[in-house]
OpenMM code with the backbone's topology and positions (N, CA, C; nanometers):
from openmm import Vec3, app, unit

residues = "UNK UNK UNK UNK UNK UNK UNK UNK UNK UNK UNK UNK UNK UNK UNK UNK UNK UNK UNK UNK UNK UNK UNK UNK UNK UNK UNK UNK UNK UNK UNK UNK UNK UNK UNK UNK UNK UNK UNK UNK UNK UNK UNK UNK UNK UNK UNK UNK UNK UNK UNK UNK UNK UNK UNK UNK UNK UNK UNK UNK UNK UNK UNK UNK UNK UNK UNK UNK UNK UNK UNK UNK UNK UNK UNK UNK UNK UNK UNK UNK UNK UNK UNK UNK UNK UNK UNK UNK UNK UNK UNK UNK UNK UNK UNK UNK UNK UNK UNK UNK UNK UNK UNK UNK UNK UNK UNK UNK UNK UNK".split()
positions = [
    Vec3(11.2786, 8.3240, 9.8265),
    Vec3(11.3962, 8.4064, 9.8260),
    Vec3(11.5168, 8.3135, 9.8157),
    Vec3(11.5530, 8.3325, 9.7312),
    Vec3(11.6963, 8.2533, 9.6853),
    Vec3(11.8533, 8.3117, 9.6938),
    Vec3(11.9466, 8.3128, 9.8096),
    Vec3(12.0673, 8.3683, 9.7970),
    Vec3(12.1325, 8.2524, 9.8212),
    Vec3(12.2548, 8.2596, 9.6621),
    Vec3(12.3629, 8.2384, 9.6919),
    Vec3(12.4886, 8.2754, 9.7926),
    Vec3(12.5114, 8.2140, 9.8176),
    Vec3(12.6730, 8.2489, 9.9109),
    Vec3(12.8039, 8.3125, 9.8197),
    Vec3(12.7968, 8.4373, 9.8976),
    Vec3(12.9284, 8.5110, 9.8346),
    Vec3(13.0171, 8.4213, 9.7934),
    Vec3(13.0678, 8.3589, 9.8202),
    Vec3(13.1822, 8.2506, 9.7777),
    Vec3(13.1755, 8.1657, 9.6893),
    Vec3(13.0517, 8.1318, 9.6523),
    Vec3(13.0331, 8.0423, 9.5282),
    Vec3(13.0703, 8.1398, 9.3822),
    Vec3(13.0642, 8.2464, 9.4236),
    Vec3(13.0602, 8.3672, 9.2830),
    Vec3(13.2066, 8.5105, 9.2937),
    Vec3(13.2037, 8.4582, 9.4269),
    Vec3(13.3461, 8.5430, 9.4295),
    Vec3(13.4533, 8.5179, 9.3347),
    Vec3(13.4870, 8.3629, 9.3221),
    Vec3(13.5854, 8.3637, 9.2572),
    Vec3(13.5722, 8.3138, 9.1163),
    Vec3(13.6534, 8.3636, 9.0116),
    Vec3(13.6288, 8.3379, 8.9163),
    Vec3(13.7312, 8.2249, 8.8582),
    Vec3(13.6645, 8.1344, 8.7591),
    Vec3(13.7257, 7.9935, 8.7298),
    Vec3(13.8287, 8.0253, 8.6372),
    Vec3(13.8682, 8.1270, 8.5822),
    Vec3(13.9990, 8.1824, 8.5017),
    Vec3(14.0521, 8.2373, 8.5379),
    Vec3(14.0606, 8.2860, 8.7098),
    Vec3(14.1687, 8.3651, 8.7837),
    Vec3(14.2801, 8.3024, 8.8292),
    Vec3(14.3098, 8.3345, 8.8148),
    Vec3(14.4899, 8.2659, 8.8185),
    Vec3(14.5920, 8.3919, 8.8616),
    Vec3(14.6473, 8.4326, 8.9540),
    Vec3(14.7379, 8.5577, 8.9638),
    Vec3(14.8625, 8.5065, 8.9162),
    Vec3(14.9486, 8.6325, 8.8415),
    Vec3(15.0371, 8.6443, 8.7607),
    Vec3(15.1313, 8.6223, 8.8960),
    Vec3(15.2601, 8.5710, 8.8879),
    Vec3(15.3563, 8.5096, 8.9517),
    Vec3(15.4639, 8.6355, 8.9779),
    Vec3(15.4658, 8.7279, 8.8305),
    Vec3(15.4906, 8.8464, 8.8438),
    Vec3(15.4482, 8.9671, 8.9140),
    Vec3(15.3188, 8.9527, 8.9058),
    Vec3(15.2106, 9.0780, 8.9990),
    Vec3(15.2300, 9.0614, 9.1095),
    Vec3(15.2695, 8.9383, 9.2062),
    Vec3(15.2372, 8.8996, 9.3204),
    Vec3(15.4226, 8.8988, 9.3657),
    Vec3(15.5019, 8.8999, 9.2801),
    Vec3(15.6950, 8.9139, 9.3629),
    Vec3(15.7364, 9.0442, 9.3107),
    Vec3(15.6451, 9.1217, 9.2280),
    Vec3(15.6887, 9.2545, 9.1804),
    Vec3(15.7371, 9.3906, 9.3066),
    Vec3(15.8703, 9.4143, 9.2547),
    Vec3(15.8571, 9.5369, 9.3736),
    Vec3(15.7804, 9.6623, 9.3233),
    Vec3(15.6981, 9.6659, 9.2287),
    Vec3(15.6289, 9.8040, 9.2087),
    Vec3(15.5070, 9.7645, 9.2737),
    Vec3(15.4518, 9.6173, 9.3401),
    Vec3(15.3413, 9.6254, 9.3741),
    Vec3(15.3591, 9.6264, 9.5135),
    Vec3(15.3165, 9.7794, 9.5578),
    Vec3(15.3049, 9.8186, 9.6980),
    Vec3(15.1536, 9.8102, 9.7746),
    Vec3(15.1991, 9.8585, 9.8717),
    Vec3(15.0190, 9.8650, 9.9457),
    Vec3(14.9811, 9.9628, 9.8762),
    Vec3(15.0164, 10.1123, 9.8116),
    Vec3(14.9247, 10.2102, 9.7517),
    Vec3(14.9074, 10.1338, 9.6380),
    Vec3(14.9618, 10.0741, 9.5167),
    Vec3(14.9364, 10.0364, 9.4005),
    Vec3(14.9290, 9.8893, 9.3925),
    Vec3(14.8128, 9.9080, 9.3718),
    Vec3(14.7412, 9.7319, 9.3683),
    Vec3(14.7302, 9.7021, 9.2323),
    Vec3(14.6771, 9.7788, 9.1410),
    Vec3(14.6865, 9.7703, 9.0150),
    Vec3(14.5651, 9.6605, 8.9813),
    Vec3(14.5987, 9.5514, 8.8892),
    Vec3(14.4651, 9.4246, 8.8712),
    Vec3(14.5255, 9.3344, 8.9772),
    Vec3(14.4889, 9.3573, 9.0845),
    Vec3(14.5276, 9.2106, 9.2021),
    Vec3(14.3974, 9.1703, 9.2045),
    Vec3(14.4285, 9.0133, 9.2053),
    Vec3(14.3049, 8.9419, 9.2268),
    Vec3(14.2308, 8.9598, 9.3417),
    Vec3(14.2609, 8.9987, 9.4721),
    Vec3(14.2262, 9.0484, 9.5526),
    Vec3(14.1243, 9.1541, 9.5687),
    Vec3(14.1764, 9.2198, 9.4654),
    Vec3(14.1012, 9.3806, 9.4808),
    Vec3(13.9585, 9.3272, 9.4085),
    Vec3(14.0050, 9.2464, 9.2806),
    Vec3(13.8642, 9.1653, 9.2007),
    Vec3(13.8000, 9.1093, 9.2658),
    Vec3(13.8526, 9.0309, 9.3671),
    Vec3(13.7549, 8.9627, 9.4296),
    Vec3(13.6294, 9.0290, 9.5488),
    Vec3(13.6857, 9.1586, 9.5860),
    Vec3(13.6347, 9.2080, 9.6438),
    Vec3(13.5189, 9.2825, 9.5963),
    Vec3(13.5424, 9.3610, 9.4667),
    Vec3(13.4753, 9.4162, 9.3882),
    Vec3(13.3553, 9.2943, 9.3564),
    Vec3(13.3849, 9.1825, 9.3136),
    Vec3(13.2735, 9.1171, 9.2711),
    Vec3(13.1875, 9.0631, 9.4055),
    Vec3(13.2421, 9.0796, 9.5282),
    Vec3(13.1899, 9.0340, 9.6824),
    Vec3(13.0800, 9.1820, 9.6210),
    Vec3(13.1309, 9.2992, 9.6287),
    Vec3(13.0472, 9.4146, 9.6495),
    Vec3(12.9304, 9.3668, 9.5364),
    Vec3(12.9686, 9.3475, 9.4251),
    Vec3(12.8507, 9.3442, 9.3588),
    Vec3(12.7366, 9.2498, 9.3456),
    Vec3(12.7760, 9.1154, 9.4124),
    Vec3(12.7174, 9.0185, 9.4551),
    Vec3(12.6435, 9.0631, 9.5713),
    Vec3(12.6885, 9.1407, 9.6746),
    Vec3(12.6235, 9.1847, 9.7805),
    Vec3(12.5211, 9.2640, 9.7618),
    Vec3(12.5625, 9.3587, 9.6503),
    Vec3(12.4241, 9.4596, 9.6062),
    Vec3(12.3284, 9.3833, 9.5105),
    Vec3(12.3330, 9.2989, 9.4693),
    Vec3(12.2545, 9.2052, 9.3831),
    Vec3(12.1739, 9.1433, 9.4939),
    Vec3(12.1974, 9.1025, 9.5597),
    Vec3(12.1698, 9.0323, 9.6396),
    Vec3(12.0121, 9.1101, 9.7522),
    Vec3(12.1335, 9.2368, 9.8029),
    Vec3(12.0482, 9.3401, 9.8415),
    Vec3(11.8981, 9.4037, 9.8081),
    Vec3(11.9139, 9.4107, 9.6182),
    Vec3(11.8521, 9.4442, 9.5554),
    Vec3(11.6810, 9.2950, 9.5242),
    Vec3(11.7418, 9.1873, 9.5367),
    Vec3(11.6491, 9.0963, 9.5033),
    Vec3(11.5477, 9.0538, 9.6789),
    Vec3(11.6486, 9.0673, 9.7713),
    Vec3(11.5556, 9.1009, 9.9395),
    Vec3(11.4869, 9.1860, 9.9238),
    Vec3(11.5258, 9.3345, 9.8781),
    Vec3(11.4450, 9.4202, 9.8783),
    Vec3(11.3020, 9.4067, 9.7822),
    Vec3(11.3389, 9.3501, 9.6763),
    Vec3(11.2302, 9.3154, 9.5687),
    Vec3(11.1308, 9.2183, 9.6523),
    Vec3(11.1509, 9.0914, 9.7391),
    Vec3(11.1100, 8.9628, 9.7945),
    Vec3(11.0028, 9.0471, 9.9065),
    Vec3(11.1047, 9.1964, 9.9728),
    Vec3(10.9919, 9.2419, 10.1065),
    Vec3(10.9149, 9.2943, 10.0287),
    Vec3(10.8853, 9.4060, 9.8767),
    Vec3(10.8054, 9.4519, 9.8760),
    Vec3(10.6795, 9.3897, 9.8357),
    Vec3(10.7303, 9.2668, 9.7503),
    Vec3(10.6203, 9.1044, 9.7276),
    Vec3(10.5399, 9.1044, 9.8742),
    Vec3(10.6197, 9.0765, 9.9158),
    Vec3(10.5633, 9.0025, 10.0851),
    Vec3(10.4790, 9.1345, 10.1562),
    Vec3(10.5319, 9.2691, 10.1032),
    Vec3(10.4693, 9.3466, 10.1674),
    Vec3(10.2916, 9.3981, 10.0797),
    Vec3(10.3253, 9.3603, 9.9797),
    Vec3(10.1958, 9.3420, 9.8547),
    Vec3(10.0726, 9.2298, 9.9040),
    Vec3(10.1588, 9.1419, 9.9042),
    Vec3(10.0389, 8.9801, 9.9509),
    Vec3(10.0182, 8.9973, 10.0720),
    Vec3(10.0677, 9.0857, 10.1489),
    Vec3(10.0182, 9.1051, 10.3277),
    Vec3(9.9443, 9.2084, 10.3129),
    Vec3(9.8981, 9.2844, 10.1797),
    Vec3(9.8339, 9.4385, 10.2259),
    Vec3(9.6633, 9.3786, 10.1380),
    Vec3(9.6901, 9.2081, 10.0393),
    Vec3(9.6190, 9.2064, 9.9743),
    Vec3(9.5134, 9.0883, 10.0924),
    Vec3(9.6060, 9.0456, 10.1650),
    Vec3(9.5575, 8.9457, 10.2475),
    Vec3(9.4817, 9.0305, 10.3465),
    Vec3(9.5072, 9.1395, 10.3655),
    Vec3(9.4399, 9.2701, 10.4887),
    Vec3(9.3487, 9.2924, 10.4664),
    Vec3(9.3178, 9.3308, 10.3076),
    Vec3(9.2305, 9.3403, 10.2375),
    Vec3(9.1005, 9.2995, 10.2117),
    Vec3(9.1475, 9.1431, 10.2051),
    Vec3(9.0389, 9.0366, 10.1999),
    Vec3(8.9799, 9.0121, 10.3667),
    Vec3(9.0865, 8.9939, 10.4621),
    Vec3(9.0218, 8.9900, 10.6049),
    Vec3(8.9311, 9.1637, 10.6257),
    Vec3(8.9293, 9.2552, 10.5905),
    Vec3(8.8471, 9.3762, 10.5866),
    Vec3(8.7199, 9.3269, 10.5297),
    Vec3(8.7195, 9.2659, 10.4235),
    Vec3(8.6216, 9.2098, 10.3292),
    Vec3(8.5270, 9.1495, 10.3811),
    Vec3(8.6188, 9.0710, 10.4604),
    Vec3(8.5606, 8.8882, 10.5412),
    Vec3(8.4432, 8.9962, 10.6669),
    Vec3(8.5074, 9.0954, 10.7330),
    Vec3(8.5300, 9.1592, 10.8408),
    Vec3(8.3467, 9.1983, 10.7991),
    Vec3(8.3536, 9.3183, 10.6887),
    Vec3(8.2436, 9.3894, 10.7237),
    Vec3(8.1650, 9.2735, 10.6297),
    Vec3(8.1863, 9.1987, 10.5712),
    Vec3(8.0362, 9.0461, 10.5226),
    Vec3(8.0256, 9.0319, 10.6830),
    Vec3(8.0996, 8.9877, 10.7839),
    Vec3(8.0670, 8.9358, 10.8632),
    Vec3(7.9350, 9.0682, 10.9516),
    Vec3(7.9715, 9.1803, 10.9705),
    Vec3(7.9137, 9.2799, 11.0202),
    Vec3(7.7965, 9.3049, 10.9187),
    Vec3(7.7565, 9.2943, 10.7942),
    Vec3(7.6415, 9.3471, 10.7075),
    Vec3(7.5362, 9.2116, 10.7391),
    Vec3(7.5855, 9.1011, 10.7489),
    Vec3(7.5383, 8.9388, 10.7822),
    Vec3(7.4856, 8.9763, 10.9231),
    Vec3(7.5367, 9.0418, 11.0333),
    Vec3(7.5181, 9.0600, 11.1625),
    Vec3(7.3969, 9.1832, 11.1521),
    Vec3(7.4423, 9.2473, 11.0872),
    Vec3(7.3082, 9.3576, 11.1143),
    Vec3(7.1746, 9.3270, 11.0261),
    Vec3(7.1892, 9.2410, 10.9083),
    Vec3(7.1028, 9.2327, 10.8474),
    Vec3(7.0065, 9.0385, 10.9599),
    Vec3(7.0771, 9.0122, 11.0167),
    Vec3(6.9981, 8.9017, 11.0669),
    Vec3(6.9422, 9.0126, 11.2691),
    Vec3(7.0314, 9.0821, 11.2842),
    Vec3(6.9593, 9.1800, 11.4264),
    Vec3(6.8289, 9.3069, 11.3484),
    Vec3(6.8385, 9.3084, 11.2077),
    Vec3(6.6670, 9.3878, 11.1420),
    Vec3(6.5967, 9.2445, 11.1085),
    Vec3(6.6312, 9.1893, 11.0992),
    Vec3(6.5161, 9.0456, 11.0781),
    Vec3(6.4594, 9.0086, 11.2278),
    Vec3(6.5863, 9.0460, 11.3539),
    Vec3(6.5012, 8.9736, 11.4442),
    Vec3(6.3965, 9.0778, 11.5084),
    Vec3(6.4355, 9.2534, 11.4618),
    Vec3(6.3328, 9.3767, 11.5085),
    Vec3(6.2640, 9.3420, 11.4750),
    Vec3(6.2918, 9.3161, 11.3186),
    Vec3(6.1038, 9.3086, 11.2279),
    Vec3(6.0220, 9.1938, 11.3174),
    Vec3(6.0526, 9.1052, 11.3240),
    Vec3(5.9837, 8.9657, 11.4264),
    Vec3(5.9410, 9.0046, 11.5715),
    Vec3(5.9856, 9.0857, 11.6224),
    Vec3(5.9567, 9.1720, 11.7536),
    Vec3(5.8340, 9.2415, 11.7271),
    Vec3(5.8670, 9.3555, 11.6001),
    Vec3(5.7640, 9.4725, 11.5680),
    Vec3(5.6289, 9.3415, 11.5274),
    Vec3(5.6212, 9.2546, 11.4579),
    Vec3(5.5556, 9.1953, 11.4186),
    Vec3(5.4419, 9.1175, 11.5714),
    Vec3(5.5852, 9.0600, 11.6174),
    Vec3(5.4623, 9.0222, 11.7510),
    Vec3(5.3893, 9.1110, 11.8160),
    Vec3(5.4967, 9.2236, 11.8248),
    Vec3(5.4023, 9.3691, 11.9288),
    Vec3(5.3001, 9.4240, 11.8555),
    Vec3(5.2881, 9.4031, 11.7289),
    Vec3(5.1935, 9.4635, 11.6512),
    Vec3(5.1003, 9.3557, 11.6597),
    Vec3(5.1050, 9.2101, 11.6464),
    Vec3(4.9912, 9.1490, 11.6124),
    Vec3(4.9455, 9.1533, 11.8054),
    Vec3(5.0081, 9.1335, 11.9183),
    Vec3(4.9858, 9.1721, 12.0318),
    Vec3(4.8893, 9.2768, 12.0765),
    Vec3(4.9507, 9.3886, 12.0138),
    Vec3(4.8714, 9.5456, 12.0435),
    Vec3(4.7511, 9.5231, 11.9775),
    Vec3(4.7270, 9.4596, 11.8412),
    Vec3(4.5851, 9.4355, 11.7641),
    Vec3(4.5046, 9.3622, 11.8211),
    Vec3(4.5701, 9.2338, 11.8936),
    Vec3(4.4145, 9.1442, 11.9993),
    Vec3(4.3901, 9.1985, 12.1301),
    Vec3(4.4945, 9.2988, 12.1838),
    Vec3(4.4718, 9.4092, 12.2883),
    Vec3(4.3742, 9.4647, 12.2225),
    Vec3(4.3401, 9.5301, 12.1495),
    Vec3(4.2884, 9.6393, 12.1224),
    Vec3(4.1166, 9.5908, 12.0572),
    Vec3(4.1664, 9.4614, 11.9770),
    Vec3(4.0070, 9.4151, 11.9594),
    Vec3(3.9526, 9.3337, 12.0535),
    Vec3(4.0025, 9.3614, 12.1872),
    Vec3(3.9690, 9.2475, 12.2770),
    Vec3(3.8234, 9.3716, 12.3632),
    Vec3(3.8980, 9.4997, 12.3589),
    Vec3(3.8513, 9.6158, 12.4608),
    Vec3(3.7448, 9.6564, 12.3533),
] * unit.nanometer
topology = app.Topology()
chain = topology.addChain("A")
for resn in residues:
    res = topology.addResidue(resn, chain)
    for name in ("N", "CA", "C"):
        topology.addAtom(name, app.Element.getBySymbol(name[0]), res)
């Protein structure tokens, strides 16, 4: 995840405010008109939603490789459980096997 700092992009390298815009008496607090100010803010906003927009892109990555990584530990999970039940029927069969060859020299003994 890579963010720049608002400030490296806020300002622009050809802004220069007019000498006029800035001692003018038509420029009041209601009429701002092109003040560099107001630009700069505008490009803060859009830098901010850019910005916004590429975190949001980075969690749903992160939220992808954490659902794929879940995935694979589920995977790991039941190998580990099919490995577990298939070596606890190997050790029945070895049980049934002794009790059976057991019960057979019982039985040809009588």
């Amino acid at each position: 995840m890579q963010l720049q700092p608002v400030v490296m992009n806020a300002f622009h390298h050809d802004l220069a405010p007019d000498s006029g815009q800035i001692q003018s008496p038509t420029n009041t607090y209601g009429n701002t008109g092109n003040s560099p100010f107001i630009w700069i803010l505008e490009r803060a906003e859009e830098i901010s939603k850019a910005q916004d927009q590429r975190i949001d892109d980075d969690l749903k990555a992160h939220a992808k490789s954490q659902s794929s990584t879940a995935k694979l530990l589920n995977l790991l999970q039941l190998q580990y459980d099919l490995d577990d039940m298939q070596f606890s029927a190997t050790l029945a069969k070895n049980v049934a096997n002794q009790f059976s060859q057991a019960l057979t020299t019982l039985t040809q003994r009588n």
